[in-house]
mmCIF file of the N, C-alpha and C atoms, coordinates in Angstrom:
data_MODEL
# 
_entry.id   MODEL 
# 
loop_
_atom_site.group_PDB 
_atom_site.id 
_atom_site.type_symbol 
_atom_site.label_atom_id 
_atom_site.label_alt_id 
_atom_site.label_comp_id 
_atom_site.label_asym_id 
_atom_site.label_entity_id 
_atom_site.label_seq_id 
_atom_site.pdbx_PDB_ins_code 
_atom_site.Cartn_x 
_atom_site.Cartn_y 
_atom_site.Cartn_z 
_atom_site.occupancy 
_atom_site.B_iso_or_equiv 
_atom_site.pdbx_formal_charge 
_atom_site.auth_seq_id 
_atom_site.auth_comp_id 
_atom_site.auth_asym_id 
_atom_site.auth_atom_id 
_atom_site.pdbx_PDB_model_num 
ATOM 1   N N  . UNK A 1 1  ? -129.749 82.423  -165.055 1.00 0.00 ? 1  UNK A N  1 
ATOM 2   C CA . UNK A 1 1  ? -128.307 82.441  -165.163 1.00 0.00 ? 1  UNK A CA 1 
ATOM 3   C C  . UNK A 1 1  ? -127.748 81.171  -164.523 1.00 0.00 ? 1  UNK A C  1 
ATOM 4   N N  . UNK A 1 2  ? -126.762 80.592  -164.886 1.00 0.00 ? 2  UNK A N  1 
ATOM 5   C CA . UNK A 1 2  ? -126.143 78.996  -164.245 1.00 0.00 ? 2  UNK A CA 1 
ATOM 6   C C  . UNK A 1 2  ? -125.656 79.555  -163.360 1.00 0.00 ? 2  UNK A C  1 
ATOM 7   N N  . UNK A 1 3  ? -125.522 78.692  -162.587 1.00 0.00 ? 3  UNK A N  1 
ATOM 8   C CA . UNK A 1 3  ? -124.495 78.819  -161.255 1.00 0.00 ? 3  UNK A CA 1 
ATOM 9   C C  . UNK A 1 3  ? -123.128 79.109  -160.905 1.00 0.00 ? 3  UNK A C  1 
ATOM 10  N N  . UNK A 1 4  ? -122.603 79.878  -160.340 1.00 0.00 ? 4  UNK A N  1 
ATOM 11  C CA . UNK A 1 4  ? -120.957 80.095  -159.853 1.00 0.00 ? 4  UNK A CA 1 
ATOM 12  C C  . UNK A 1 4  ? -120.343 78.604  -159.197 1.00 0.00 ? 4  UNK A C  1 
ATOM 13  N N  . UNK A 1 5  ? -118.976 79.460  -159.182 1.00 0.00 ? 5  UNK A N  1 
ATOM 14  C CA . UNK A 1 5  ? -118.079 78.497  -159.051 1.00 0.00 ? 5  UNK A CA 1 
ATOM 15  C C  . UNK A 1 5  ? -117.261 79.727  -158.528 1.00 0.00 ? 5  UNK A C  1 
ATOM 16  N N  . UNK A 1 6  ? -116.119 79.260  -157.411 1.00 0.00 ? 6  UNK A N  1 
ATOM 17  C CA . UNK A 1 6  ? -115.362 79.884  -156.998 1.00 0.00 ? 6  UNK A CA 1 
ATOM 18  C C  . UNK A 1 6  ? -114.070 79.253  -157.391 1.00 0.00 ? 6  UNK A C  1 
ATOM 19  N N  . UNK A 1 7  ? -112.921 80.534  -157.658 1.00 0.00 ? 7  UNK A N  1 
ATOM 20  C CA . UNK A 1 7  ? -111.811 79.807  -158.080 1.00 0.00 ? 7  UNK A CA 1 
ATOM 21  C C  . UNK A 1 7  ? -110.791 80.655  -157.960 1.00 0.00 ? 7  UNK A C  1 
ATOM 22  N N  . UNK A 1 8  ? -109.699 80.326  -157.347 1.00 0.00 ? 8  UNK A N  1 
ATOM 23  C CA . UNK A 1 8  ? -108.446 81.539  -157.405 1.00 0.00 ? 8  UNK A CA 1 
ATOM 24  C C  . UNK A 1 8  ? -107.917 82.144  -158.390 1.00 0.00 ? 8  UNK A C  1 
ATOM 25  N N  . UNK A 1 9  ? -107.732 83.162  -159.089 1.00 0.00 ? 9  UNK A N  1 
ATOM 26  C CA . UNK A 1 9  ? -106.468 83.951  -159.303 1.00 0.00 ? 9  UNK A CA 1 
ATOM 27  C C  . UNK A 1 9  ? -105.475 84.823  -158.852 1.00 0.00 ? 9  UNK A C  1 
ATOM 28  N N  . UNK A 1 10 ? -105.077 85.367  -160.069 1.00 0.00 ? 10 UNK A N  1 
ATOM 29  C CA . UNK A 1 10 ? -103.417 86.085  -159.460 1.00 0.00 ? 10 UNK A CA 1 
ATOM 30  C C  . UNK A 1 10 ? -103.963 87.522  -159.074 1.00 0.00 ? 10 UNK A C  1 
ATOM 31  N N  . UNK A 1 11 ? -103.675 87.908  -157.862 1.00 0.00 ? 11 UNK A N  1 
ATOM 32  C CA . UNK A 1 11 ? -104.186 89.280  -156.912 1.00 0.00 ? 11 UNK A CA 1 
ATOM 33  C C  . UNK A 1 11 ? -103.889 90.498  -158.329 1.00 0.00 ? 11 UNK A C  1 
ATOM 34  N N  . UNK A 1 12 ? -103.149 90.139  -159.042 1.00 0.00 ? 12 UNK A N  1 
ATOM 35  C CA . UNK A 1 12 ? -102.333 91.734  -160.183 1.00 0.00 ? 12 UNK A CA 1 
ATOM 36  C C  . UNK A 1 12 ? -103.787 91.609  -160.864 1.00 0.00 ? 12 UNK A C  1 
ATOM 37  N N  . UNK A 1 13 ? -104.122 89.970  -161.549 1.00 0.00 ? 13 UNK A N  1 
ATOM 38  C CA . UNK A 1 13 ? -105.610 90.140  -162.664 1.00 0.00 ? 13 UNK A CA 1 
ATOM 39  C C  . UNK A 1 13 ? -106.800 90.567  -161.892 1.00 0.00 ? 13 UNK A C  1 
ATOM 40  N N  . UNK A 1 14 ? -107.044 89.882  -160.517 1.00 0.00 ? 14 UNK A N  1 
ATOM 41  C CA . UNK A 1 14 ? -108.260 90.724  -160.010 1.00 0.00 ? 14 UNK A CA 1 
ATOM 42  C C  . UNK A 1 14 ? -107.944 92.408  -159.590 1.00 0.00 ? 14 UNK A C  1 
ATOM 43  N N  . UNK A 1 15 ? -106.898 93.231  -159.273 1.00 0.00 ? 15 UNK A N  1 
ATOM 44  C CA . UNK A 1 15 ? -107.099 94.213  -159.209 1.00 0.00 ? 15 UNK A CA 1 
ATOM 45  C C  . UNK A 1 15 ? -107.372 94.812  -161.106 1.00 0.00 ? 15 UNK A C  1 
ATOM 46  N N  . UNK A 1 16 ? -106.629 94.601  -161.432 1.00 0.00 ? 16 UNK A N  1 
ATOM 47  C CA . UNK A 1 16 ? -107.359 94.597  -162.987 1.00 0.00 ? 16 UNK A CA 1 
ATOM 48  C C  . UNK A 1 16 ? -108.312 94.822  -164.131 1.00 0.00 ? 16 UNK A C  1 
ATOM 49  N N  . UNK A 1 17 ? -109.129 93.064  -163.086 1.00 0.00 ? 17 UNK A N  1 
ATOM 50  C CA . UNK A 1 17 ? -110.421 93.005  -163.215 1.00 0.00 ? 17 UNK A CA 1 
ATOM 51  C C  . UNK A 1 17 ? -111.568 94.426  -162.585 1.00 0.00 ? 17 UNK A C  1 
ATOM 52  N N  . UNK A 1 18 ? -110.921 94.587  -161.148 1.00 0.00 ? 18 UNK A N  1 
ATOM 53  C CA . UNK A 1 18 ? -111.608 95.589  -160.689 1.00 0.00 ? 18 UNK A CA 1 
ATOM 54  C C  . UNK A 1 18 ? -111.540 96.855  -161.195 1.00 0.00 ? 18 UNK A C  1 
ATOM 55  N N  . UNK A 1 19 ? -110.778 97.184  -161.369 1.00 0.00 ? 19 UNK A N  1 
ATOM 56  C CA . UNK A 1 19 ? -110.345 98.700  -162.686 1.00 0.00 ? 19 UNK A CA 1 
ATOM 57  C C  . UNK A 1 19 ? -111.190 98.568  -164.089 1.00 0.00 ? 19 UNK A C  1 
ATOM 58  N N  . UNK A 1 20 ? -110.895 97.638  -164.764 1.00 0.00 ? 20 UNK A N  1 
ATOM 59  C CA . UNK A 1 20 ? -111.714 97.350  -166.147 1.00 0.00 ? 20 UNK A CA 1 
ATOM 60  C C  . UNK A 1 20 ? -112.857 97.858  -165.672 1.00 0.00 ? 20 UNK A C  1 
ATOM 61  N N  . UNK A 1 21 ? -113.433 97.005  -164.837 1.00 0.00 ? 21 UNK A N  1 
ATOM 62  C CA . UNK A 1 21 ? -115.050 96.441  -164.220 1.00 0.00 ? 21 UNK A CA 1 
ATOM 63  C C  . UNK A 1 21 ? -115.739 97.867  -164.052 1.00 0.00 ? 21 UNK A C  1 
ATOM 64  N N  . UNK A 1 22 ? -115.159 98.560  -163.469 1.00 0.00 ? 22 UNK A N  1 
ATOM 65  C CA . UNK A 1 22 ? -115.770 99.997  -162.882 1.00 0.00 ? 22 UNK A CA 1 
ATOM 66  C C  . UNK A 1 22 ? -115.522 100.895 -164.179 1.00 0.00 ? 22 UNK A C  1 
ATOM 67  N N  . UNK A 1 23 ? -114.987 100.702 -165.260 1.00 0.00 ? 23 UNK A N  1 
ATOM 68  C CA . UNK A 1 23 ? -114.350 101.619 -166.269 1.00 0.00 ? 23 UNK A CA 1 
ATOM 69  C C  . UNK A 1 23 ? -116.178 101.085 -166.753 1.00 0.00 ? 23 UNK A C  1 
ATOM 70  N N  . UNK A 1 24 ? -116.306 99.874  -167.372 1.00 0.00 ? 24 UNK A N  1 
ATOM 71  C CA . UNK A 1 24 ? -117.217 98.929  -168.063 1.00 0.00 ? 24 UNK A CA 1 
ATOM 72  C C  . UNK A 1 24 ? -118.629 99.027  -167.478 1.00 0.00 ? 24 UNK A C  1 
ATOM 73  N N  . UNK A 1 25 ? -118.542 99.364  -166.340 1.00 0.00 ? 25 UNK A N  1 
ATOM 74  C CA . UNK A 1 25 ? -119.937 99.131  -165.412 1.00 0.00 ? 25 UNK A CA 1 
ATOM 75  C C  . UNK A 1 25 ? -120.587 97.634  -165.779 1.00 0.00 ? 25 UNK A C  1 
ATOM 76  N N  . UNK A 1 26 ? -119.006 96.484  -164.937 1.00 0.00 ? 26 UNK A N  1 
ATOM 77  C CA . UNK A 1 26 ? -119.980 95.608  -164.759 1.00 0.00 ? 26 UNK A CA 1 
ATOM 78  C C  . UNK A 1 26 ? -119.359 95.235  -163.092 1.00 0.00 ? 26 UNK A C  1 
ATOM 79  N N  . UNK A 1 27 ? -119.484 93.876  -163.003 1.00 0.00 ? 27 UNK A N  1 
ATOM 80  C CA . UNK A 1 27 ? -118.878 93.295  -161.699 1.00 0.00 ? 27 UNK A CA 1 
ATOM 81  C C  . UNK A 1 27 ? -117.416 93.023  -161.741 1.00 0.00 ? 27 UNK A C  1 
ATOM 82  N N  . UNK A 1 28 ? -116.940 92.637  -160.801 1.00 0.00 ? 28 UNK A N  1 
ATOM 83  C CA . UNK A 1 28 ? -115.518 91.795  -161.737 1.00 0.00 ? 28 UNK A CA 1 
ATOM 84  C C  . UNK A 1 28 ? -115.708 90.771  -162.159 1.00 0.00 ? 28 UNK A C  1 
ATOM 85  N N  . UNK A 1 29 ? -116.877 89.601  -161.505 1.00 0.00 ? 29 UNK A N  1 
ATOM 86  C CA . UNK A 1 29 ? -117.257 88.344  -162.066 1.00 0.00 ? 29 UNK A CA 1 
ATOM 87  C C  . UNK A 1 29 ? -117.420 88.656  -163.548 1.00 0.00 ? 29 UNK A C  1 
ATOM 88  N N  . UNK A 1 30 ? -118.174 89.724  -164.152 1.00 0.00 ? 30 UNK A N  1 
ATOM 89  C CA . UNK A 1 30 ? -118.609 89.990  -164.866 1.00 0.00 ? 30 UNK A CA 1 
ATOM 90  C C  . UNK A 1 30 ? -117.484 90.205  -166.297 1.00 0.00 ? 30 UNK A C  1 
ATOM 91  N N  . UNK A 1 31 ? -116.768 90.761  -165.326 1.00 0.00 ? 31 UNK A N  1 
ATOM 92  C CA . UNK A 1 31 ? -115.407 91.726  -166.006 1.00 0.00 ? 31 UNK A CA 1 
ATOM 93  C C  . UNK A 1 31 ? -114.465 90.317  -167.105 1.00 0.00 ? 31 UNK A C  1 
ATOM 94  N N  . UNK A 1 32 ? -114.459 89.556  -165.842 1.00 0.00 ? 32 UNK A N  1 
ATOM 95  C CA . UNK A 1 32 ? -113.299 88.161  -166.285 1.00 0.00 ? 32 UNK A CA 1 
ATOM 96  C C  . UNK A 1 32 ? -114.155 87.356  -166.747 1.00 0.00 ? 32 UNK A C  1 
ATOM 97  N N  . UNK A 1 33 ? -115.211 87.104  -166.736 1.00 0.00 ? 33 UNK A N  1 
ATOM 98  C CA . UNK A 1 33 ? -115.736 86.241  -168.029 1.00 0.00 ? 33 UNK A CA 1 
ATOM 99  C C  . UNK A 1 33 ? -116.289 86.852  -169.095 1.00 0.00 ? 33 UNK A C  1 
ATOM 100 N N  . UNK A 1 34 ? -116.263 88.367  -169.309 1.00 0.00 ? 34 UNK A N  1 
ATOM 101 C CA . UNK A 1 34 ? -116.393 89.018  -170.568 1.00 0.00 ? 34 UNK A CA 1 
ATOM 102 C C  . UNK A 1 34 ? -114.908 88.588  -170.969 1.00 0.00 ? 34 UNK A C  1 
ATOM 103 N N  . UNK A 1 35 ? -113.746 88.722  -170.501 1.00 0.00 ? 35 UNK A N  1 
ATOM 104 C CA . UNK A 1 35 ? -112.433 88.607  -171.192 1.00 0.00 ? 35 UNK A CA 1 
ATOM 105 C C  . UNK A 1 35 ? -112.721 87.012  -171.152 1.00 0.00 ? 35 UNK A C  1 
ATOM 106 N N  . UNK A 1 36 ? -113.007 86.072  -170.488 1.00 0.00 ? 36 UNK A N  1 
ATOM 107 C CA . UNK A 1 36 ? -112.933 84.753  -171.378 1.00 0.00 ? 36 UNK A CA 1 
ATOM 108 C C  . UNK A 1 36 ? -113.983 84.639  -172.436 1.00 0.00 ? 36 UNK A C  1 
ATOM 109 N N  . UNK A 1 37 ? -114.678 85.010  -172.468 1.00 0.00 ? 37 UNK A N  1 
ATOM 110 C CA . UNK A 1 37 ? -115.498 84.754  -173.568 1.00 0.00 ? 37 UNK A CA 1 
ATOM 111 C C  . UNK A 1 37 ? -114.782 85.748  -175.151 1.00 0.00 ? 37 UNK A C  1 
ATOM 112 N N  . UNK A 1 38 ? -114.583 86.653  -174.758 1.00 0.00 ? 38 UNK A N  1 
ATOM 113 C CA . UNK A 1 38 ? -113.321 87.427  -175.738 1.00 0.00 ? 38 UNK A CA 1 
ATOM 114 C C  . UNK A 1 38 ? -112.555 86.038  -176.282 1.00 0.00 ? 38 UNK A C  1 
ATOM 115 N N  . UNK A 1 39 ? -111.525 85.995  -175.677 1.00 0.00 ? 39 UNK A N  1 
ATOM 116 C CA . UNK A 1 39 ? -110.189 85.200  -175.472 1.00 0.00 ? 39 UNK A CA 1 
ATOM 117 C C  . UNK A 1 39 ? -110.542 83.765  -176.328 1.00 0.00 ? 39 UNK A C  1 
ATOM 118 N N  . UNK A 1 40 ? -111.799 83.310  -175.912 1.00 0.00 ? 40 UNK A N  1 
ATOM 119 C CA . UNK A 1 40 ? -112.364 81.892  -176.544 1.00 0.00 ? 40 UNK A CA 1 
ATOM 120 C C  . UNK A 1 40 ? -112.935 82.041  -178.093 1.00 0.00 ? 40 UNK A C  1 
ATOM 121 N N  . UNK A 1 41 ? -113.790 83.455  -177.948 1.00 0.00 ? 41 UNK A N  1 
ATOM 122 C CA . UNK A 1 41 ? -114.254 84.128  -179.272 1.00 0.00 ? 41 UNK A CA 1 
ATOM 123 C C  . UNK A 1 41 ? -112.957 84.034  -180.193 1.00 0.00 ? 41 UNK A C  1 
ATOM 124 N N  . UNK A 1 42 ? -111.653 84.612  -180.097 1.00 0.00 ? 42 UNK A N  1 
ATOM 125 C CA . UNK A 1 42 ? -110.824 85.041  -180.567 1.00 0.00 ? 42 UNK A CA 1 
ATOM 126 C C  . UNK A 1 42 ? -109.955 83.932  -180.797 1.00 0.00 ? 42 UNK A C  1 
ATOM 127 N N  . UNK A 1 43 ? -109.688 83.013  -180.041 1.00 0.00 ? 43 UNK A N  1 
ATOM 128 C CA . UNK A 1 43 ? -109.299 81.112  -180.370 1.00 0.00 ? 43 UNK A CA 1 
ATOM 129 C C  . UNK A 1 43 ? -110.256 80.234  -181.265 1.00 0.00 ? 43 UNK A C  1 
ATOM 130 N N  . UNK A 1 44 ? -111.310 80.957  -181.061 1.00 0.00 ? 44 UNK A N  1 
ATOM 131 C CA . UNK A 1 44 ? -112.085 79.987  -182.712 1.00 0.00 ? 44 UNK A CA 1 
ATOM 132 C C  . UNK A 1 44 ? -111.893 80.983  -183.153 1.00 0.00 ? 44 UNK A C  1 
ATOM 133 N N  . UNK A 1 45 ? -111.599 82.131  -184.316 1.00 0.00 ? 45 UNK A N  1 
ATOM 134 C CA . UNK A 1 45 ? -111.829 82.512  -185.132 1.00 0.00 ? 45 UNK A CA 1 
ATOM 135 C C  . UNK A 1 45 ? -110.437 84.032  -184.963 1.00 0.00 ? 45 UNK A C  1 
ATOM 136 N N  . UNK A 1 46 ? -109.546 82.913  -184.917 1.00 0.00 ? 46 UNK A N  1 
ATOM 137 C CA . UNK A 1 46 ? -108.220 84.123  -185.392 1.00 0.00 ? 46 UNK A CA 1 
ATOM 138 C C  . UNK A 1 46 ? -107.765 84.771  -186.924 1.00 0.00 ? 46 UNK A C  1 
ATOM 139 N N  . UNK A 1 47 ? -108.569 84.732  -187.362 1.00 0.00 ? 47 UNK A N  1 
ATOM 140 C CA . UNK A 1 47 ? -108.739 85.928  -188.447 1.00 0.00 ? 47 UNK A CA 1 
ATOM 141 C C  . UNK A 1 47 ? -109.422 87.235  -188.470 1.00 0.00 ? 47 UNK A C  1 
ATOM 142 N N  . UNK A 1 48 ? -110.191 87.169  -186.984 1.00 0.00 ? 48 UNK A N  1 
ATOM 143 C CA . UNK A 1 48 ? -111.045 88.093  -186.804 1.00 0.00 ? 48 UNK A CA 1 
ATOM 144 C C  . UNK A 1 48 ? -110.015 89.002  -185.735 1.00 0.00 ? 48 UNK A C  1 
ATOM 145 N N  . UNK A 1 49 ? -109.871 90.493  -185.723 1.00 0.00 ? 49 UNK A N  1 
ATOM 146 C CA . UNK A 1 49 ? -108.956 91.304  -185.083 1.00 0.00 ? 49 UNK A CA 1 
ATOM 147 C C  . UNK A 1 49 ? -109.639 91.440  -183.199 1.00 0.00 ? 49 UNK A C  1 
ATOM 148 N N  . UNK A 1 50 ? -108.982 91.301  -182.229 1.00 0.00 ? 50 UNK A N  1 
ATOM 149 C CA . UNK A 1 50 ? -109.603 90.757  -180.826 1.00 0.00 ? 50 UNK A CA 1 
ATOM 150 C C  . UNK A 1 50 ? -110.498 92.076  -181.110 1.00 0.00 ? 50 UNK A C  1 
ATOM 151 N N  . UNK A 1 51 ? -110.427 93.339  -181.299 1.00 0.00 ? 51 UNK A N  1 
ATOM 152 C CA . UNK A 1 51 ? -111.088 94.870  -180.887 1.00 0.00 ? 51 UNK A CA 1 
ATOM 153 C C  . UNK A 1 51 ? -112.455 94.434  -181.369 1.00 0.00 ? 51 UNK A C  1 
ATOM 154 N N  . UNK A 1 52 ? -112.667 93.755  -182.549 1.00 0.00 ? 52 UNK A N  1 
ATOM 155 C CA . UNK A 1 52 ? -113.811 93.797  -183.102 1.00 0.00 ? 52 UNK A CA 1 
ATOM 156 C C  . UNK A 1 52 ? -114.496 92.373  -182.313 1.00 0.00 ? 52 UNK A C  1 
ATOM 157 N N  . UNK A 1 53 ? -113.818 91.527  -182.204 1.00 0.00 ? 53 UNK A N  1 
ATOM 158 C CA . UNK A 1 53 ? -114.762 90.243  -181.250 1.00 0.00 ? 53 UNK A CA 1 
ATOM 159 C C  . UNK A 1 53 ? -115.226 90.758  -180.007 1.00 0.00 ? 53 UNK A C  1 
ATOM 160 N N  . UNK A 1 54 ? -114.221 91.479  -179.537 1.00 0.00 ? 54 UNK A N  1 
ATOM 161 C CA . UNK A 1 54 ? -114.487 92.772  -177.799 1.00 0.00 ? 54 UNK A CA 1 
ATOM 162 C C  . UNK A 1 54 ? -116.156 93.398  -178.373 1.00 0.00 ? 54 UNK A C  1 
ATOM 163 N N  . UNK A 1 55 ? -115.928 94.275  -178.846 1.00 0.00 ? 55 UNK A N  1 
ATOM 164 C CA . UNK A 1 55 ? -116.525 95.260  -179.609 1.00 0.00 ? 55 UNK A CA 1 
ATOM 165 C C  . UNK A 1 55 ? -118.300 94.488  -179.642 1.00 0.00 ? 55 UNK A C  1 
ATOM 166 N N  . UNK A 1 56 ? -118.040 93.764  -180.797 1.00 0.00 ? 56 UNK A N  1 
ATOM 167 C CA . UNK A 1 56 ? -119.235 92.652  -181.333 1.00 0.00 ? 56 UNK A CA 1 
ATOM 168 C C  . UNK A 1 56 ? -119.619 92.130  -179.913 1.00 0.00 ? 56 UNK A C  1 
ATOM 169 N N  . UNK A 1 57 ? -118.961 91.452  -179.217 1.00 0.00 ? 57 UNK A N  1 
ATOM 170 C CA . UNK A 1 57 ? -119.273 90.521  -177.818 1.00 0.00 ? 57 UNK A CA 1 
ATOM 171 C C  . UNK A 1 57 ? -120.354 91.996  -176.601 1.00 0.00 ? 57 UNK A C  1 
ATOM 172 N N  . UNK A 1 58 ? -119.302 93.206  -176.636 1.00 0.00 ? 58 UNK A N  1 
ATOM 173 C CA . UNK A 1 58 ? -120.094 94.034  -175.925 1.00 0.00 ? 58 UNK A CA 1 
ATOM 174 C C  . UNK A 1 58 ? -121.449 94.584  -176.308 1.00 0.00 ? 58 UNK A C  1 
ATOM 175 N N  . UNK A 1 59 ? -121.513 94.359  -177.704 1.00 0.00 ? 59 UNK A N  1 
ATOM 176 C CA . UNK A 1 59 ? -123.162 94.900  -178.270 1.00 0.00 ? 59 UNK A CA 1 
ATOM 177 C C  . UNK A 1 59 ? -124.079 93.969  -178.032 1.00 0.00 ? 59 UNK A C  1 
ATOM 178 N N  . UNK A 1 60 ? -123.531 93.028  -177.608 1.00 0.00 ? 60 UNK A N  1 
ATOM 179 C CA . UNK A 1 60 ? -124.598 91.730  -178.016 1.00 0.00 ? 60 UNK A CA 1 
ATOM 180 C C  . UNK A 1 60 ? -125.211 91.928  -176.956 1.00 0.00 ? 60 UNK A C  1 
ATOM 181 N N  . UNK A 1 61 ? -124.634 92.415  -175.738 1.00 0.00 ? 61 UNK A N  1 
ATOM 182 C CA . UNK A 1 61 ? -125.025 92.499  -174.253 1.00 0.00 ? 61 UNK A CA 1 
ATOM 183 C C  . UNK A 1 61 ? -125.864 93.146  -173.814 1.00 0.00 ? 61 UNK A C  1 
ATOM 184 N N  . UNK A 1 62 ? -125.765 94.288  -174.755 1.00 0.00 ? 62 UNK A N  1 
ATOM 185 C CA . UNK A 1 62 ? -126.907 95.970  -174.454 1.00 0.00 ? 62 UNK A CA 1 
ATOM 186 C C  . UNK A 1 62 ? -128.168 95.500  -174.610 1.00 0.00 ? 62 UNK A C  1 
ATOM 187 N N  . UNK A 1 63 ? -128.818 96.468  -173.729 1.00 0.00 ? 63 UNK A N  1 
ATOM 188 C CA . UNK A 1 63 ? -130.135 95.842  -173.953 1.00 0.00 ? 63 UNK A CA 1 
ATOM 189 C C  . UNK A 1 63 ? -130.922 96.462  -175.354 1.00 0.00 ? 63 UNK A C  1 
ATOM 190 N N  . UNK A 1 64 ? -131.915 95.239  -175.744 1.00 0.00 ? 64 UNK A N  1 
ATOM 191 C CA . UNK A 1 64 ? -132.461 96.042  -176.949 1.00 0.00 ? 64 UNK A CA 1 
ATOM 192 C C  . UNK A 1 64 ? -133.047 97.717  -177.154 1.00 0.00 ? 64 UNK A C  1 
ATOM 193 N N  . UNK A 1 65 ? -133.859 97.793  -176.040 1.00 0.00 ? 65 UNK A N  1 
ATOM 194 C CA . UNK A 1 65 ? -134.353 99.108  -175.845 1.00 0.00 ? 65 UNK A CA 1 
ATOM 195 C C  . UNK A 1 65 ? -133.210 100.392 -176.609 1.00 0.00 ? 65 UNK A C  1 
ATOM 196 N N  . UNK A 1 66 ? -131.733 100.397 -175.899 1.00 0.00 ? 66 UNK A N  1 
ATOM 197 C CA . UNK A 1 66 ? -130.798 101.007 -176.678 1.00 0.00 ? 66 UNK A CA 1 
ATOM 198 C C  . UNK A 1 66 ? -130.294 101.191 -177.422 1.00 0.00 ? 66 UNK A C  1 
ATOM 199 N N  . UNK A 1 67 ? -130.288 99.964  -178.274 1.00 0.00 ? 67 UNK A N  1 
ATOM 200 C CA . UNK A 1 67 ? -130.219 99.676  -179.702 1.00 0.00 ? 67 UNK A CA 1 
ATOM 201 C C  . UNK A 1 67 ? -130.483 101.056 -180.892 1.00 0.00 ? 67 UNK A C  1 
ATOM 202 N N  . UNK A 1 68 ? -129.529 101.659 -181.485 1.00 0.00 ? 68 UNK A N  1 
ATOM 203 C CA . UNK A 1 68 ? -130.060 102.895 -182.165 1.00 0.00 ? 68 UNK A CA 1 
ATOM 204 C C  . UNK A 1 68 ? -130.497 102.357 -183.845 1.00 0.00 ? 68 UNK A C  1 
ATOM 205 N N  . UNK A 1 69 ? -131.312 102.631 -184.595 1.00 0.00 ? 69 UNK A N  1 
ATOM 206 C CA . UNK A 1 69 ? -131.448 101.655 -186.103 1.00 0.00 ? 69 UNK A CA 1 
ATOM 207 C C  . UNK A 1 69 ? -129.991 102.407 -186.615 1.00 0.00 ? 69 UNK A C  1 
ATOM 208 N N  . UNK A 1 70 ? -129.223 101.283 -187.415 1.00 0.00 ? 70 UNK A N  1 
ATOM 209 C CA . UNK A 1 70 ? -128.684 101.594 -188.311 1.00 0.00 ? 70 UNK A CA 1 
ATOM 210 C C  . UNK A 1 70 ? -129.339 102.315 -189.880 1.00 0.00 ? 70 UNK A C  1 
ATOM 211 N N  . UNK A 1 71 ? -127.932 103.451 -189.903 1.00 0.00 ? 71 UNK A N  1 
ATOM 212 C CA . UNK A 1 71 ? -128.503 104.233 -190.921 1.00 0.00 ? 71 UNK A CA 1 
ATOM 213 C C  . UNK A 1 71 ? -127.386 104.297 -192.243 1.00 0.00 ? 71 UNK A C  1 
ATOM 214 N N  . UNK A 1 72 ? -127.270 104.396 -193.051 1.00 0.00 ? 72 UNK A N  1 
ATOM 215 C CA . UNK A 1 72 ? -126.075 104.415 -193.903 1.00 0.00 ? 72 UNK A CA 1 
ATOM 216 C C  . UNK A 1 72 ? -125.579 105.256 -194.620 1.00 0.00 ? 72 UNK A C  1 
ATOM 217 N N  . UNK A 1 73 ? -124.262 105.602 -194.489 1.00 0.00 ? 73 UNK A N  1 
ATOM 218 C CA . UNK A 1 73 ? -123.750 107.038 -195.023 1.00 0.00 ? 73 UNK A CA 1 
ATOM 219 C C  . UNK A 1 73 ? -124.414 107.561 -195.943 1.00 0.00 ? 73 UNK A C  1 
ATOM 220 N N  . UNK A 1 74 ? -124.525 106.312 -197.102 1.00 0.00 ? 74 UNK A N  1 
ATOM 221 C CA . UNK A 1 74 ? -124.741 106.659 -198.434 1.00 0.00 ? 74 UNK A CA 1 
ATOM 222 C C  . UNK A 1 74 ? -126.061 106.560 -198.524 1.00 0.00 ? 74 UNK A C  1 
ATOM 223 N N  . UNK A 1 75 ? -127.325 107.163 -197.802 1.00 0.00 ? 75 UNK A N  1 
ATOM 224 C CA . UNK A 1 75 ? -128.170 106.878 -198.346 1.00 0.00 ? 75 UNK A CA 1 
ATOM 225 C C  . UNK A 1 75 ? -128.999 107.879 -198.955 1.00 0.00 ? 75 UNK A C  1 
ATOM 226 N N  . UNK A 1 76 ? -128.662 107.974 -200.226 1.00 0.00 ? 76 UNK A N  1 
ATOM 227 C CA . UNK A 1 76 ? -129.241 108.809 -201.252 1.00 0.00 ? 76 UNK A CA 1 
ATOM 228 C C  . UNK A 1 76 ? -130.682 107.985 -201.866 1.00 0.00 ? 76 UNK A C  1 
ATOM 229 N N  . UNK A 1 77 ? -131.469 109.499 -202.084 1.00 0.00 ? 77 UNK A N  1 
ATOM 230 C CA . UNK A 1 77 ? -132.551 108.619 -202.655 1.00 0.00 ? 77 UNK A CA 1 
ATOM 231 C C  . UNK A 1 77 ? -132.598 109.086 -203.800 1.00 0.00 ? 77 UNK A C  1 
ATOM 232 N N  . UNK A 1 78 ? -133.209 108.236 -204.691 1.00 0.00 ? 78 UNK A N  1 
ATOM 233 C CA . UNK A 1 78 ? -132.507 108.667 -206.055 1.00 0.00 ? 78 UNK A CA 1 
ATOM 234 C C  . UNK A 1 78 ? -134.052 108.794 -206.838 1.00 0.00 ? 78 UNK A C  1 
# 
């Protein structure tokens, strides 16, 4: 993992952060650069709706082991 950096924000986003974070089970470090990486996801590619870049960004994270196979409504065998 690269290295930290320390940097101020506004006391309202880190309590915030800390609420999300514990909802999410991550850190708050964790918490606020999942929302920048959102936020940046969602500035290249504003045609895409933020829920689904959130969404997409949080799967990518899980570990494989959890991963369930996709199955498809329709799958009739014919």
């Amino acid at each position: 993992m690269a290295g930290s950096t320390s940097i101020r924000i506004n006391q309202e986003l880190y309590e915030q952060a800390k609420q999300d974070a514990a909802i999410e089970h991550r850190s708050i470090a964790g918490q606020i650069e999942f929302w920048a990486r959102v936020g940046r996801a969602a500035l290249d590619n504003p045609d895409l709706p933020v829920s689904f870049i959130a969404e997409s960004l949080a799967s990518l994270a899980e570990p494989r082991e959890d991963a369930q196979p996709f199955v498809p409504r329709s799958s009739r065998s014919k």
